[in-house]
C-alpha positions as CSV (number, residue, x, y, z in Angstrom):
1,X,50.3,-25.4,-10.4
2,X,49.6,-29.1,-9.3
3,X,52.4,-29.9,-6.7
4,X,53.4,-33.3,-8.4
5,X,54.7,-30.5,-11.5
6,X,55.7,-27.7,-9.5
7,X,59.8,-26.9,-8.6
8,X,61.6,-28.9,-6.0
9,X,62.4,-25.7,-4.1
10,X,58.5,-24.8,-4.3
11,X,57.2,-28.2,-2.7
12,X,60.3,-27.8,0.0
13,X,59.4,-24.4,0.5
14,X,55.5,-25.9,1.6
15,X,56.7,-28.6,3.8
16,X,58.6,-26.0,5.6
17,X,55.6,-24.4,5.6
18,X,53.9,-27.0,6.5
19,X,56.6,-28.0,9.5
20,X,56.0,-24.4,11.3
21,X,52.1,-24.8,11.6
22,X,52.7,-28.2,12.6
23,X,55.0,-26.5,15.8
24,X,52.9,-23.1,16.1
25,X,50.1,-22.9,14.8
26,X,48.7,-19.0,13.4
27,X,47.6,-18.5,17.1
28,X,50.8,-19.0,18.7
29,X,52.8,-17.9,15.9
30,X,51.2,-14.5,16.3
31,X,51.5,-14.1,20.1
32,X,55.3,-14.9,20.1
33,X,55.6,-12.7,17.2
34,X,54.2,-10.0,19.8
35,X,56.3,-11.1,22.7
36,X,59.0,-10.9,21.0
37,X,59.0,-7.2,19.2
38,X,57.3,-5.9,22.5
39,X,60.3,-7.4,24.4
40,X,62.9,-6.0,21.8
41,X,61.0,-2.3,22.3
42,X,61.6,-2.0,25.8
43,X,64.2,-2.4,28.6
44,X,62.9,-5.7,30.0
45,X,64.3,-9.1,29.4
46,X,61.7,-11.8,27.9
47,X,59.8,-13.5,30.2
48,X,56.7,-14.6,27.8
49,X,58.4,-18.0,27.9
50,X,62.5,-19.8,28.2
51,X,65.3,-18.3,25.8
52,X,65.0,-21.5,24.3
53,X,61.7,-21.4,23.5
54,X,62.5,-18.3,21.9
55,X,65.6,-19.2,19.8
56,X,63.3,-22.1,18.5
57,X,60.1,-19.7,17.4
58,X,63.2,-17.6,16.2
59,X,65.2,-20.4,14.0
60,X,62.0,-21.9,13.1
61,X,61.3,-18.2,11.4
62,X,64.1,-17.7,9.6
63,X,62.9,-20.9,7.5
64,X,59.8,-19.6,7.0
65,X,61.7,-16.9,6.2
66,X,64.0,-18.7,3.2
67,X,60.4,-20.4,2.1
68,X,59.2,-17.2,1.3
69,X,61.5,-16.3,-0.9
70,X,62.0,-19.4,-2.6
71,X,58.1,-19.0,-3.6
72,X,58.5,-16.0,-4.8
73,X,61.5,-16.2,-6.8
74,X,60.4,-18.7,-8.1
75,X,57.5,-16.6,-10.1
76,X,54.8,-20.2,-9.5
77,X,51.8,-20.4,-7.4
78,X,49.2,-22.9,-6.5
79,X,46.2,-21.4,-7.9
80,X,43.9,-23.2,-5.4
81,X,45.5,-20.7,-2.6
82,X,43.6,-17.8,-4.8
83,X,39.9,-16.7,-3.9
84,X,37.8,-15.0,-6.2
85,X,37.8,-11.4,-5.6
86,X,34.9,-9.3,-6.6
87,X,35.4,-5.5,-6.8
88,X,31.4,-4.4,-6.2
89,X,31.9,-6.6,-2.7
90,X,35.3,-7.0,-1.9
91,X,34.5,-8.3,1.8
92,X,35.8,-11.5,2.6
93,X,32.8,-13.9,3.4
94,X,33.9,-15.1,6.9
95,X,31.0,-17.9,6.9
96,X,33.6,-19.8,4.4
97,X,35.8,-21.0,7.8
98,X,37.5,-23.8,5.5
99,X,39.5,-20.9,3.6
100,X,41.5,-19.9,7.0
101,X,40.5,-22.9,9.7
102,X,43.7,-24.9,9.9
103,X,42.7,-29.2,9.9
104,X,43.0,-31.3,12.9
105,X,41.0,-32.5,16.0
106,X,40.0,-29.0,17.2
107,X,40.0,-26.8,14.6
108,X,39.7,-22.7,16.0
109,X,37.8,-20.6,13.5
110,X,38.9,-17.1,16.2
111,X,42.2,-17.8,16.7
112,X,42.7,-18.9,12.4
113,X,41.2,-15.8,11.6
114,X,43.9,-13.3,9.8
115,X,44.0,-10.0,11.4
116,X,46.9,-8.3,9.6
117,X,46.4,-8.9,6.3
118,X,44.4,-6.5,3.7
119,X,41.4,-7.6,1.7
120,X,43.4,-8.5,-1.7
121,X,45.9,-10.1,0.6
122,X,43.4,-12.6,2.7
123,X,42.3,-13.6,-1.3
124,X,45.8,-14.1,-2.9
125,X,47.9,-14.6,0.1
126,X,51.0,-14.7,-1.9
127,X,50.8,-10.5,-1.7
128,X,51.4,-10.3,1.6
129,X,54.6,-12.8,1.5
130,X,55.3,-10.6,-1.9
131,X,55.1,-7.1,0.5
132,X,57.5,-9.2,3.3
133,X,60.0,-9.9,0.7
134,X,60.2,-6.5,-1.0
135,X,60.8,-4.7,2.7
136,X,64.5,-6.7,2.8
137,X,66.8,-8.6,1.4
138,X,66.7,-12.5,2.7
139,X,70.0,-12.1,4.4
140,X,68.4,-8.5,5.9
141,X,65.6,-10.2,7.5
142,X,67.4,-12.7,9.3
143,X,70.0,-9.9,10.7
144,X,67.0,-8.0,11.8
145,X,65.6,-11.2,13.2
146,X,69.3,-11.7,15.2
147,X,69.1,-8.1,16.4
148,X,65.4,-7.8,17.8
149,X,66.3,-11.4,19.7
150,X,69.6,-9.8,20.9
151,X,67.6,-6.7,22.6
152,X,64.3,-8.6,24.0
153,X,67.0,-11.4,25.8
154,X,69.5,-8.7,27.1
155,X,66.6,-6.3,28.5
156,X,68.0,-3.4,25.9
157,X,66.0,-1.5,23.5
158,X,66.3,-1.7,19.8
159,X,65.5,2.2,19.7
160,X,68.7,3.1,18.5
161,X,68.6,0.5,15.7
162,X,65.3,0.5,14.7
163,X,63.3,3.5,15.7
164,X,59.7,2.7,16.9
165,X,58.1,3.5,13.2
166,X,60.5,1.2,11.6
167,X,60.4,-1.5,14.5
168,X,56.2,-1.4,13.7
169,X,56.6,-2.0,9.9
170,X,58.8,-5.1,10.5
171,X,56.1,-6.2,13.3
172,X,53.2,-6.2,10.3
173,X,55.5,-7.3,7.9
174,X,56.4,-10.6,10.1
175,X,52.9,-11.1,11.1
176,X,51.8,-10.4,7.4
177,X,54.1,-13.4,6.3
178,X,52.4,-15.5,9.1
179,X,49.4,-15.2,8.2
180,X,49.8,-15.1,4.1
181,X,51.6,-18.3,4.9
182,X,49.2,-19.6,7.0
183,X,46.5,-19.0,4.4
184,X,48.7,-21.3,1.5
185,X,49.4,-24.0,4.0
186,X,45.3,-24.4,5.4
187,X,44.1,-23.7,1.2
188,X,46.9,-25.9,-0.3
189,X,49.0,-28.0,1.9
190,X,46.5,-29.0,4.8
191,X,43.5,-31.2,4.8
192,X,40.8,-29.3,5.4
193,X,38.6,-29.4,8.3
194,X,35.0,-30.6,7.7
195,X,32.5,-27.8,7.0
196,X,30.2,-28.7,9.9
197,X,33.5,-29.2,12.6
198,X,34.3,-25.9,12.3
199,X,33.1,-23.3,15.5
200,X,31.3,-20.4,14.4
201,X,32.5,-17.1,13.8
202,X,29.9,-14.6,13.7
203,X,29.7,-11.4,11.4
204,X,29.6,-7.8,13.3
């Protein structure tokens, strides 16, 4: 769907999109994700950084949060966020760093790289925001947001809230909605860094 024809909750949905990468980035994003769940699993008070620095990654993903589920309620997606997927070689093609290397001066084709989503999800990012959404409610996801912040700033553990297998599902989940968001904001809503700017990222 072309933006200019798309639903006003769709396009504001993108720019908040849009807003977090501006602030984070997927790099970033992802290592404060960690901090934070690793902090909330233990008995020691964050120190990866100031509380404020947390309560802003925090606030900042509870919009990301609403986003997703305006996109998704709202049953439209930009097609150009798809990639083809082919069954007989299902792998994405890594050499294509414009499909996940975010735009600007020093583009980063290691730390743009998705690491937590599957292969259907890296080609139609909107599964992996579909799998965050289905896991809770909206207003679920930001209470578990308030709870995890509650343990890693008061140095308790979230063990008696969220046992260590459910703690580990809402860690993928979060980082699956990072990344699948990540994905529709460098394929739809970011200009895209030149081919031959972008640092190599060899194939193992």
């Amino acid at each position: 769907m072309h933006p200019s024809r798309e639903d006003k909750e769709v396009t504001y949905a993108f720019g908040v999109i849009g807003d977090f990468f501006d602030c984070f980035g997927l790099y970033y994003a992802v290592r404060d994700t960690e901090h934070l769940i690793r902090s909330a699993a233990n008995n020691k008070v964050y120190k990866k950084g100031t509380p404020g620095n947390l309560l802003f990654f925090t606030d900042s993903f509870e919009e990301l949060v609403s986003a997703a589920f305006a996109l998704i309620e709202s049953h439209a997606e930009r097609k150009e966020a798809h990639l083809p997927f082919d069954e007989n070689n299902p792998d994405p093609d890594i050499s294509r760093q414009w499909d996940f290397v975010a735009g600007g001066l020093y583009p980063n084709a290691f730390g743009d790289f998705p690491r937590s989503l599957n292969r259907r999800q890296y080609f139609n990012p909107y599964k992996a925001i579909k799998k965050f959404v289905s896991h809770k409610t909206e207003a679920e996801w930001k209470t578990t947001l308030k709870t995890i912040v509650e343990y890693a700033l008061t140095g308790g553990t979230s063990d008696e809230e969220y046992p260590a297998s459910e703690l580990m599902v809402i860690r993928l989940r979060m980082l699956q909605l990072i990344e699948g968001c990540h994905l529709l904001h460098v394929r739809t809503n970011n200009k895209k860094p030149a081919k031959d700017t972008i640092p190599k990222l060899k194939k193992k």
